[in-house]
LOSE-559645 format. One record per residue: x, y, z of N, C-alpha, C, O in turn; residue in one letter. Coordinates in nm, 3 decimals, padded with zeros to 5 digits. Atoms other than C-alpha are relative to their C-alpha. Example, Ala and Ser with C-alpha at 12.3 -4.5 7.8 and 13.67 -1.06 7.14 Angstrom:
R  n.east n.north    n.up ca.east ca.north   ca.up  c.east c.north    c.up  o.east o.north    o.up code
R  00.089 -00.119  00.000  01.230  -00.450  00.780  00.090  00.120  00.000  00.194  00.118  00.066    A
R -00.082 -00.119 -00.006  01.367  -00.106  00.714 -00.077  00.109  00.073 -00.026  00.220  00.090    S
END
This chain:
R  n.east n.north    n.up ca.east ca.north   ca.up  c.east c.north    c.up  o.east o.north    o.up code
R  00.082 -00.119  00.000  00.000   00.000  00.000  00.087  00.125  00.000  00.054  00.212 -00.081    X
R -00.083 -00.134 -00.051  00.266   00.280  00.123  00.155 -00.073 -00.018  00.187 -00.169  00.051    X
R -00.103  00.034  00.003  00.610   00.230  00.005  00.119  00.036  00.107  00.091  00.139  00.170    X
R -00.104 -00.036 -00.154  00.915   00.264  00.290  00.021  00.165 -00.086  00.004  00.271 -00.027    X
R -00.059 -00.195  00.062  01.027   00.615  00.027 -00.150  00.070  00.097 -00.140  00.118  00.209    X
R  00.104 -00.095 -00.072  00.676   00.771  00.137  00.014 -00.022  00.124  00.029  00.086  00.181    X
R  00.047 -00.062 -00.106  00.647   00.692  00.465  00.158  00.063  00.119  00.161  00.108  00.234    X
R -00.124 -00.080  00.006  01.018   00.812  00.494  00.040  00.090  00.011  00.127  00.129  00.088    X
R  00.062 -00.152  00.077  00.923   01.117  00.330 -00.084  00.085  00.108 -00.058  00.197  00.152    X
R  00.068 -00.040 -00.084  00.658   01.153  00.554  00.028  00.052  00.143 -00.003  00.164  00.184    X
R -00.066  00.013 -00.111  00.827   01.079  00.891  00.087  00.161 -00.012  00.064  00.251  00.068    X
R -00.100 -00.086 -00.004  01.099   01.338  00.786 -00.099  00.111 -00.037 -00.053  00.190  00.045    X
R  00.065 -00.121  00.017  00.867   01.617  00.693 -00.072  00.014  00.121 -00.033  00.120  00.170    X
R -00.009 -00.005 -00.083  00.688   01.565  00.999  00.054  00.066  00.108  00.009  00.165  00.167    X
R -00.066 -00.082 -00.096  00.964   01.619  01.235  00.069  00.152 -00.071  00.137  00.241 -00.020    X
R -00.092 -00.151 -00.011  01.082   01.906  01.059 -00.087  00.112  00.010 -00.049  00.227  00.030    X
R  00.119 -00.112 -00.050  00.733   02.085  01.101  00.015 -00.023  00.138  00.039  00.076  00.207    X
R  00.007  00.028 -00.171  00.733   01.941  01.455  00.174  00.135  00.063  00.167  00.228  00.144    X
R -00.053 -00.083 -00.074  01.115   02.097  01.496  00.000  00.121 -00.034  00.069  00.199  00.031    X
R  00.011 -00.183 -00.001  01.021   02.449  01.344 -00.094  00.017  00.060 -00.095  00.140  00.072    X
R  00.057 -00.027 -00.118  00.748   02.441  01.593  00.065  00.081  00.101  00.026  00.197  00.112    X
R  00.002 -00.017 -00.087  00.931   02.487  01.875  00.145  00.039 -00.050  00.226  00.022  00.041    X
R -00.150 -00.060  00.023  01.280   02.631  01.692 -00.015  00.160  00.037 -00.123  00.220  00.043    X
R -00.039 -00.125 -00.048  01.404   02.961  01.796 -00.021  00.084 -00.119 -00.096  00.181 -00.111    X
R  00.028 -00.075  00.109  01.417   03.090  01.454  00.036 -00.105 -00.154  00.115 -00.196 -00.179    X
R -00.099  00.100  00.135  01.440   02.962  01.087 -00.014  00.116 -00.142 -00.104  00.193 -00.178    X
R -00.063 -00.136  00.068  01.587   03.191  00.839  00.007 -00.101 -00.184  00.059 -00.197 -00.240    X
R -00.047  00.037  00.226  01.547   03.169  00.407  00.018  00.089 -00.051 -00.056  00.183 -00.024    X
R  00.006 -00.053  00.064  01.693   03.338  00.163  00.052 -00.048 -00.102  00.048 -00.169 -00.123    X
R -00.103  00.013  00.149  01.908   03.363 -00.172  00.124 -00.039  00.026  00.149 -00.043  00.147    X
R -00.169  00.018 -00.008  02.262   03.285 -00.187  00.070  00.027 -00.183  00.011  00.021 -00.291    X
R -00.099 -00.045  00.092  02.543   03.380 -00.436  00.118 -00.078 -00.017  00.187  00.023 -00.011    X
R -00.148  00.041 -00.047  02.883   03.181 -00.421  00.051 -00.023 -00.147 -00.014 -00.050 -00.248    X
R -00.071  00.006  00.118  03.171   03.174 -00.665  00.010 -00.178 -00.038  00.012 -00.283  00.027    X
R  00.016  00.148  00.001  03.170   02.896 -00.870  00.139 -00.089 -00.013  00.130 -00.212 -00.012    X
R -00.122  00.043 -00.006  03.523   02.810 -00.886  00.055 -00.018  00.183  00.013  00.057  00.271    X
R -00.061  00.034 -00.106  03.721   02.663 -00.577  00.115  00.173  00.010  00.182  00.218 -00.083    X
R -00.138 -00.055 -00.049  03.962   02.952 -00.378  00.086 -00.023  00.005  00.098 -00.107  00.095    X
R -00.117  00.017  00.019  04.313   02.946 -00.465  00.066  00.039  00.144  00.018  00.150  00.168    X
R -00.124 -00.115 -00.135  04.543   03.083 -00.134  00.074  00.054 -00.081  00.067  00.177 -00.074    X
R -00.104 -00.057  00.046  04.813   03.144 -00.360 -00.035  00.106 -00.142  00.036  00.179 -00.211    X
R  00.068 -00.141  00.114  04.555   03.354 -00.617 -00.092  00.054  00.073 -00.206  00.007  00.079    X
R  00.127 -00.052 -00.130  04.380   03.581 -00.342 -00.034  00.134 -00.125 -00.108  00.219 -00.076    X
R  00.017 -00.103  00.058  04.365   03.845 -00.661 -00.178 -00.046 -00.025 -00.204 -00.155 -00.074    X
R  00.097  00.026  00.108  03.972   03.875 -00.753 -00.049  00.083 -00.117 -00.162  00.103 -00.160    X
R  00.022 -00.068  00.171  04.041   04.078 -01.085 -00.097 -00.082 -00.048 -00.112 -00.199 -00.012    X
R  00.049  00.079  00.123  03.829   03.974 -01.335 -00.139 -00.068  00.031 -00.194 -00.137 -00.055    X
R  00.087  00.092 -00.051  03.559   03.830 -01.151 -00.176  00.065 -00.042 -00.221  00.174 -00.006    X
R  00.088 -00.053  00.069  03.239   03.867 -01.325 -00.153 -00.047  00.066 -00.152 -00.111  00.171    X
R  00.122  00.079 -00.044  02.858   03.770 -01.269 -00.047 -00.152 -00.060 -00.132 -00.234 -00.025    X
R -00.028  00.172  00.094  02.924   03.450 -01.517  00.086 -00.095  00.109  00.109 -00.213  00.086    X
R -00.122  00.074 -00.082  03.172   03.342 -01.217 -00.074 -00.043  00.139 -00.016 -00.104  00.228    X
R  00.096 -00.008 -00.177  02.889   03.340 -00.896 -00.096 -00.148 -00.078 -00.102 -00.161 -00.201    X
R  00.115  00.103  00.026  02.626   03.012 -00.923 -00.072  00.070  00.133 -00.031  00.129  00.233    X
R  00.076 -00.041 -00.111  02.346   03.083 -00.733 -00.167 -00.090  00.058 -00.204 -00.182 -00.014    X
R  00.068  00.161 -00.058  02.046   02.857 -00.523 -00.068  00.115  00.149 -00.078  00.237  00.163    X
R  00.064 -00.068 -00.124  01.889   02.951 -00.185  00.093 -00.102  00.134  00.161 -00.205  00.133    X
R -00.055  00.038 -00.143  01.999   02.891  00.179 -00.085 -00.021  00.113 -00.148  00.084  00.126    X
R  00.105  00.009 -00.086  01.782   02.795  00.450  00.117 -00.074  00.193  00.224 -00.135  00.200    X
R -00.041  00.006 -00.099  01.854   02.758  00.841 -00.118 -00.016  00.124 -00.202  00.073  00.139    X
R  00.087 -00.009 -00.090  01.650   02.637  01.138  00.089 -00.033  00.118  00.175 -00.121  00.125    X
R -00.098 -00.038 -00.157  01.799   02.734  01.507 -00.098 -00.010  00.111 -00.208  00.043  00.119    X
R  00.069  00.022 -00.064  01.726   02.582  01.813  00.123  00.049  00.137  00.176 -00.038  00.205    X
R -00.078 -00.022 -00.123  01.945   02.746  02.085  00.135  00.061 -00.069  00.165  00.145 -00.154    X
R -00.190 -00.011  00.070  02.322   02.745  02.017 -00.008 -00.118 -00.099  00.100 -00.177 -00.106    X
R  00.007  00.099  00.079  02.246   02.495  01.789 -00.056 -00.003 -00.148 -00.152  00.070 -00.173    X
R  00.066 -00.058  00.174  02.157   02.501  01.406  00.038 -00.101 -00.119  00.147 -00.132 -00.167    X
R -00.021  00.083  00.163  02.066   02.270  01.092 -00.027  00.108 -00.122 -00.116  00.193 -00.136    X
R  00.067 -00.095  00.126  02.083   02.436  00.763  00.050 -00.102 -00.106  00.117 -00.204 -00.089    X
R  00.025  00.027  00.162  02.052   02.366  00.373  00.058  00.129 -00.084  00.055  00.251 -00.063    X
R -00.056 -00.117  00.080  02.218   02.537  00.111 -00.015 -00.078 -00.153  00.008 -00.199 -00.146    X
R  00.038  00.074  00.114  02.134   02.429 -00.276  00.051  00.124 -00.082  00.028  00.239 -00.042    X
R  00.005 -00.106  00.068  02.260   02.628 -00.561  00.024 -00.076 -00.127  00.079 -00.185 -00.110    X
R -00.021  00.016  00.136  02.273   02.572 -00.963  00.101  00.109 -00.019  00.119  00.226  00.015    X
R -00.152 -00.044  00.042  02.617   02.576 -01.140 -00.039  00.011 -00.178  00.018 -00.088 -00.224    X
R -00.017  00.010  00.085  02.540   02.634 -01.497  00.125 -00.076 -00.051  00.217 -00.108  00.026    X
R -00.104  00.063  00.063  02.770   02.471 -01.726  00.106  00.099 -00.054  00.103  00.207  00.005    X
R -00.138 -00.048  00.047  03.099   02.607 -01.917  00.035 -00.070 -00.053  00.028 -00.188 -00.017    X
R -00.108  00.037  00.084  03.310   02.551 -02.192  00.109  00.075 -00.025  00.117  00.149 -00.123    X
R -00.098 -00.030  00.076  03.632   02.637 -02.183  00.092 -00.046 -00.110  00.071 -00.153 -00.167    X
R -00.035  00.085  00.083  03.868   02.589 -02.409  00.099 -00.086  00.057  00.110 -00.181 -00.021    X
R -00.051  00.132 -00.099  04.082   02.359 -02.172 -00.084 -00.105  00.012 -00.071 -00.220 -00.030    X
R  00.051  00.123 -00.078  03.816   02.205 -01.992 -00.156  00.028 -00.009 -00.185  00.148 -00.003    X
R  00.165  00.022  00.001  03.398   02.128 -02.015 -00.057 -00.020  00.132 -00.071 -00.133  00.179    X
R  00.088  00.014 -00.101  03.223   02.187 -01.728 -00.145 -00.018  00.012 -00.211  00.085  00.000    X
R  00.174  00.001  00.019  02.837   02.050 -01.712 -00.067  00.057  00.087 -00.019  00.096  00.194    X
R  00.062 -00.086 -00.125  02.556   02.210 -01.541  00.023 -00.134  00.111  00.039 -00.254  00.091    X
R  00.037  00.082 -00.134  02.536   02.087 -01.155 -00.112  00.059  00.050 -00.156  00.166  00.007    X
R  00.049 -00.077 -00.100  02.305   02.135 -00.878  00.065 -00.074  00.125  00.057 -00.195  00.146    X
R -00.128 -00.004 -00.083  02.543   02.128 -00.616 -00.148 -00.040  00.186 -00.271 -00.035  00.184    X
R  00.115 -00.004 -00.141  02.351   02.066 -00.196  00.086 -00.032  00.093  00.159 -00.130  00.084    X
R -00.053  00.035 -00.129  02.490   02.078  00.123 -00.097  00.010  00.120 -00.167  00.111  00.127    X
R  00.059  00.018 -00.156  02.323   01.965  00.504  00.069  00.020  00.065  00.180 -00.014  00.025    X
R -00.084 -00.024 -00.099  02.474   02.076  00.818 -00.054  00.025  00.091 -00.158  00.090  00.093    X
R  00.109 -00.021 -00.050  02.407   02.047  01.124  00.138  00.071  00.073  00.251  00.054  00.027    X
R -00.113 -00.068 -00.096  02.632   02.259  01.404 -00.023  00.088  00.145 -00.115  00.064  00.223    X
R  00.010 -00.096 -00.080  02.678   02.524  01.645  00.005  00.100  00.008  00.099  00.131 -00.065    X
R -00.004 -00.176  00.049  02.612   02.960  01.682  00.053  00.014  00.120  00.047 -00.062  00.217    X
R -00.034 -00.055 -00.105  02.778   03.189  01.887 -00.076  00.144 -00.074 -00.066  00.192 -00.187    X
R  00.048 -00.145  00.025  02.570   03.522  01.921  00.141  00.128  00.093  00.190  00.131  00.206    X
R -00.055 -00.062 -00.075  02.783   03.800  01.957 -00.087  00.148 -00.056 -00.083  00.192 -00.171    X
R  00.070 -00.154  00.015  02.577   04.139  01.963 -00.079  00.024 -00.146 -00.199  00.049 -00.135    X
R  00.067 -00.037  00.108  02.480   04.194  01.591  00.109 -00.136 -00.093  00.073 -00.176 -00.204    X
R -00.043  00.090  00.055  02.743   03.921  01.503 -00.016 -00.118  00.040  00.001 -00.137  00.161    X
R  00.040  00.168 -00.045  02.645   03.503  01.488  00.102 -00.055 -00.087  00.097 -00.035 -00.209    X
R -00.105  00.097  00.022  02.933   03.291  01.425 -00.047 -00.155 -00.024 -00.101 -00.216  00.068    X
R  00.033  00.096 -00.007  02.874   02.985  01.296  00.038 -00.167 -00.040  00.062 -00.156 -00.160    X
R -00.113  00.146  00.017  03.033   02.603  01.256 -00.100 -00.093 -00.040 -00.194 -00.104  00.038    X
R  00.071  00.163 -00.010  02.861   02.284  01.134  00.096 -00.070 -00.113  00.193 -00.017 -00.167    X
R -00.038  00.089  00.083  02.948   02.001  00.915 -00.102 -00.119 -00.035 -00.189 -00.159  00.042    X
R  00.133  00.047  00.012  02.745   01.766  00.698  00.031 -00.041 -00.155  00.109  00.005 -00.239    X
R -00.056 -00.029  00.151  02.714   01.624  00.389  00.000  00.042 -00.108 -00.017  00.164 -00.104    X
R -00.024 -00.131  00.131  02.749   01.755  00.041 -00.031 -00.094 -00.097  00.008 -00.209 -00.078    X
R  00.044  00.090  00.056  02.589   01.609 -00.248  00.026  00.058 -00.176 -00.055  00.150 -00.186    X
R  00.021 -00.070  00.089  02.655   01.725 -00.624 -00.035 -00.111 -00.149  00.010 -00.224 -00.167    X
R  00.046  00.134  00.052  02.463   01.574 -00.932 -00.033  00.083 -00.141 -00.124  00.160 -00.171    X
R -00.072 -00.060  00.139  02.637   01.657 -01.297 -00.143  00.009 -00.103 -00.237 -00.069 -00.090    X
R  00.068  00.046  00.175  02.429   01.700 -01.648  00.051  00.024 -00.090  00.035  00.119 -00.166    X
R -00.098 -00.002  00.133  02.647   01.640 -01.875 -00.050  00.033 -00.145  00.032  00.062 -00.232    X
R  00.054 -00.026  00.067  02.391   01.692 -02.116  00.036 -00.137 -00.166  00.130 -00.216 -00.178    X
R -00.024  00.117  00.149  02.359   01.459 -02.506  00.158 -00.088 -00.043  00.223 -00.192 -00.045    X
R -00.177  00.029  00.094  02.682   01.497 -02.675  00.107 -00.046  00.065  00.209 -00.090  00.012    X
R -00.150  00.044 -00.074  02.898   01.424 -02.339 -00.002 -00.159 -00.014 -00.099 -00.227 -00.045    X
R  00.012  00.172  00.002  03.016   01.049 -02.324 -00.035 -00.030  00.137 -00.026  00.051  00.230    X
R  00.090  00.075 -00.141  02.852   00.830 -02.038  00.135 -00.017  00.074  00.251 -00.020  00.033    X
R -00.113  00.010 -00.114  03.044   00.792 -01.729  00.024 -00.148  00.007 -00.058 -00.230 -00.034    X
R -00.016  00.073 -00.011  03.231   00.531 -01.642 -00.078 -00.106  00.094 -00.122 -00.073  00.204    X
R  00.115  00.096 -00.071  03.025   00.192 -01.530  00.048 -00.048  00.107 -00.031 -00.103  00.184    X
R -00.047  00.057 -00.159  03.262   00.093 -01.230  00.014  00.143  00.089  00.038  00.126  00.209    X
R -00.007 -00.071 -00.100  03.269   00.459 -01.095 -00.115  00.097  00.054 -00.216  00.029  00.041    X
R  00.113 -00.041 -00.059  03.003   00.722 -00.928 -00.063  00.089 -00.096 -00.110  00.193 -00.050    X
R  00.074 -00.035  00.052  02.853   00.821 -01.223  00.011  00.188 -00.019  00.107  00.265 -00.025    X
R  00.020 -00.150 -00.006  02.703   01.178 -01.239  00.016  00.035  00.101  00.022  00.157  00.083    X
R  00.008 -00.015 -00.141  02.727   01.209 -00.878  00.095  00.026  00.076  00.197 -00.038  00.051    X
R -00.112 -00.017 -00.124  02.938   01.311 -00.606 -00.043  00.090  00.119 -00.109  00.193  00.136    X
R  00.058  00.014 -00.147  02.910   01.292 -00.262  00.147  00.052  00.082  00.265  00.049  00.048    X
R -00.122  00.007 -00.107  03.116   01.382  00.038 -00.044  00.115  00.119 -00.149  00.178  00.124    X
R  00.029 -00.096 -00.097  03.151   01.596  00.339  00.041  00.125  00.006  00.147  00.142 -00.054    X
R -00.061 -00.079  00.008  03.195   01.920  00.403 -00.060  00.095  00.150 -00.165  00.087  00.214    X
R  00.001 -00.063 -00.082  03.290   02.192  00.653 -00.041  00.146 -00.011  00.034  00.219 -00.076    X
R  00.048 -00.141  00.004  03.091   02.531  00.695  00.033  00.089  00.061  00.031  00.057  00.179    X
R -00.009 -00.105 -00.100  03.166   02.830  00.842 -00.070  00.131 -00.032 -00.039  00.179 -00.141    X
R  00.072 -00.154  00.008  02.953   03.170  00.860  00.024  00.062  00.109  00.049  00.015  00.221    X
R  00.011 -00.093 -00.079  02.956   03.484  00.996 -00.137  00.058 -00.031 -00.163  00.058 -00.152    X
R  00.108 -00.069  00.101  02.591   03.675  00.965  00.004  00.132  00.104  00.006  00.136  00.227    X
R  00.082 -00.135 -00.064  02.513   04.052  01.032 -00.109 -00.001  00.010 -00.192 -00.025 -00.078    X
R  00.180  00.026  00.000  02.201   04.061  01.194 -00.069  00.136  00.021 -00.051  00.211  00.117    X
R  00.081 -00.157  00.119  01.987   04.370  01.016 -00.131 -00.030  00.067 -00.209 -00.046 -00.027    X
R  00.141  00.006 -00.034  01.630   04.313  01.264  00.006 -00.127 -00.049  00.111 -00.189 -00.034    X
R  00.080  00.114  00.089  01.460   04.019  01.068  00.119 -00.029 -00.103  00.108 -00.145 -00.143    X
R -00.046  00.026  00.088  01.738   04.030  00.818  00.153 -00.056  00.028  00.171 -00.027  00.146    X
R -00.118  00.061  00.002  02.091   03.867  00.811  00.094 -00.004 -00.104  00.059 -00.098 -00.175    X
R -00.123 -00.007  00.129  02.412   03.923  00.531  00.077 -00.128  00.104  00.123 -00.141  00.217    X
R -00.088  00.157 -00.089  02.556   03.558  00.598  00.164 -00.002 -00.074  00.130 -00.066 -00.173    X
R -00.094  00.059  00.016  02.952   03.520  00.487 -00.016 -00.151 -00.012 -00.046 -00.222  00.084    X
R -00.006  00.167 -00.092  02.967   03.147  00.417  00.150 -00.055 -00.058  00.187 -00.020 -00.171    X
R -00.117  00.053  00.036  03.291   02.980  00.380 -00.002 -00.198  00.019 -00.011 -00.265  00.123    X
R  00.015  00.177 -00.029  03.284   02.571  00.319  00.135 -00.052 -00.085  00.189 -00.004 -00.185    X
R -00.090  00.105  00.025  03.541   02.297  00.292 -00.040 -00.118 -00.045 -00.094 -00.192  00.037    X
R  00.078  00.092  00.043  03.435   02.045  00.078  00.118 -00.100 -00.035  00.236 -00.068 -00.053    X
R -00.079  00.095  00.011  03.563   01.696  00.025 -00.011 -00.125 -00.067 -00.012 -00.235 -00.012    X
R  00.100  00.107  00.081  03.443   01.487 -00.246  00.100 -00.140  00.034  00.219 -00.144  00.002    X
R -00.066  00.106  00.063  03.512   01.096 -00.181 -00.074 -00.100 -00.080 -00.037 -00.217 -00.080    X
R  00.070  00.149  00.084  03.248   00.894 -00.426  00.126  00.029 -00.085  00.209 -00.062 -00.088    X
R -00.088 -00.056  00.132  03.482   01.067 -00.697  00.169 -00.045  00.020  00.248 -00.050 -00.074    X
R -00.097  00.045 -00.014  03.785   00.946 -00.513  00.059 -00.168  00.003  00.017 -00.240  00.094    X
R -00.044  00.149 -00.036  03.941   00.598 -00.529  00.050 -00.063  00.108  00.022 -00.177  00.145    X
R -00.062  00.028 -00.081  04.162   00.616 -00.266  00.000  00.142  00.148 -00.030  00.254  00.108    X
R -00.040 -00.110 -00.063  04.224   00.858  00.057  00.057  00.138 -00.024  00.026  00.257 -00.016    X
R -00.149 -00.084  00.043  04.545   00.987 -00.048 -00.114  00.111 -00.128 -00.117  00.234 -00.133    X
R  00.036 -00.093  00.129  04.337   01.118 -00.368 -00.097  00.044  00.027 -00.143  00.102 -00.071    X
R  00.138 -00.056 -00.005  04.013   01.229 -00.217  00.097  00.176  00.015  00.042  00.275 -00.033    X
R -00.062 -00.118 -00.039  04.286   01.536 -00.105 -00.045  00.102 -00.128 -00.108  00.208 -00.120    X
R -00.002 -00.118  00.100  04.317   01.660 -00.499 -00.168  00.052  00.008 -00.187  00.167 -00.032    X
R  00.158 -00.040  00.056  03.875   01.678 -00.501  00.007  00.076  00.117 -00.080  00.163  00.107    X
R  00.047 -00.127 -00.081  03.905   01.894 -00.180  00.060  00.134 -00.060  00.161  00.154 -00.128    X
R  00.011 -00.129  00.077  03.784   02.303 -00.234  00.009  00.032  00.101  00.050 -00.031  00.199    X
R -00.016 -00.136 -00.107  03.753   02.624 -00.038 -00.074  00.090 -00.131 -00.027  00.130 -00.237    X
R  00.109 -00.090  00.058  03.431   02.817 -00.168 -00.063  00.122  00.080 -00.099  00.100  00.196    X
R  00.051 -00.131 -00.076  03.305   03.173 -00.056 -00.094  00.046 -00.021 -00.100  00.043 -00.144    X
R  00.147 -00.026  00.070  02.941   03.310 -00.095 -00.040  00.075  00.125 -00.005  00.075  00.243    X
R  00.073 -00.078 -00.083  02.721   03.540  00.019 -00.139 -00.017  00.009 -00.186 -00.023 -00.104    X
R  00.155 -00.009 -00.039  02.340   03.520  00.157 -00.033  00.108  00.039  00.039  00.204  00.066    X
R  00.084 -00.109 -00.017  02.086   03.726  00.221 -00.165 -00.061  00.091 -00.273 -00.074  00.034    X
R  00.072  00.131 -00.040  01.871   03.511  00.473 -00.146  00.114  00.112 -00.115  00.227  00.146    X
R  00.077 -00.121 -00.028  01.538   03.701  00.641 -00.113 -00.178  00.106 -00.147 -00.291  00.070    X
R  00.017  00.048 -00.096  01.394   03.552  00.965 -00.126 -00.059 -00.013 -00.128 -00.084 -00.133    X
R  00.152  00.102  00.055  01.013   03.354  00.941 -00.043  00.049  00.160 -00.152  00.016  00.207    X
END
């Protein structure tokens, strides 16, 4: 009658009306982030255009010092002439901890990270022994948000660490990034 996905589905929607019930606050807005990984050793951002930001929404529900959020954004695709990049839609969960300091909330979680390619017609099919369109892994968040009344400018800074895409340890290292983005998140 009811497959385990629905009542799955169900269960989890559920508690998450049940925990924005009784959450402290839960915050949505837009987000912005560059779509390229941060260099350290290229901190220049000449050149940096509105073709260079992917963008998605951000969401956050806070229960104390404590806080799960969602972050989803679409990567259009690219062709350079090096290298072919397909569209993504990129997703990260996290769950963590805030520190309020006066008009500034500091914030830490970790969680995982999910990204899921379209290579679109003409690309060739992925290989059949590895993860496909897909890649998975964990990653580390960090924000700062100015808090504007009801409104919030979030800093987010994440460490991401793809290993479906990796074979080994040693090599999950080259798929780790360092991404920077901005929100715009407004209180419920």
């Amino acid at each position: 009658m009811f497959s385990m996905k629905r009542i799955a589905l169900g269960c989890a929607l559920l508690l998450i009306l049940a925990g924005g019930a009784f959450a402290d606050g839960i915050e949505i807005g837009p987000t912005a982030m560059l779509r390229f990984p941060l260099q350290v050793s290229d901190a220049s951002l000449e050149g940096i255009g509105v073709e260079d930001f992917k963008f998605g929404g951000d969401a956050e529900i806070i229960f104390g010092v404590f806080q799960i959020g969602a972050l989803a954004d679409f990567r259009p695709g690219r062709d350079d002439d090096m290298v072919r990049v397909p569209p993504a839609v990129e997703m990260l969960v996290t769950g963590g901890v805030l520190f309020d300091l006066w008009i500034l909330r500091l914030g830490l979680g970790i969680g995982p990270s999910f990204v899921i390619d379209f290579p679109g017609r003409d690309a060739p099919p992925p290989p059949p022994d590895g993860p496909g369109n897909v890649g998975a892994g964990v990653a580390l968040k960090g924000n700062a948000d100015l808090q504007l009344g009801n409104w919030a400018l979030r800093l987010n800074v994440i460490g991401g660490l793809d290993i479906l895409r990796a074979a080994a340890a040693e090599e999950a290292l080259e798929y780790a990034d360092l991404r920077v983005g901005l929100s715009l998140l407004y209180d419920l």
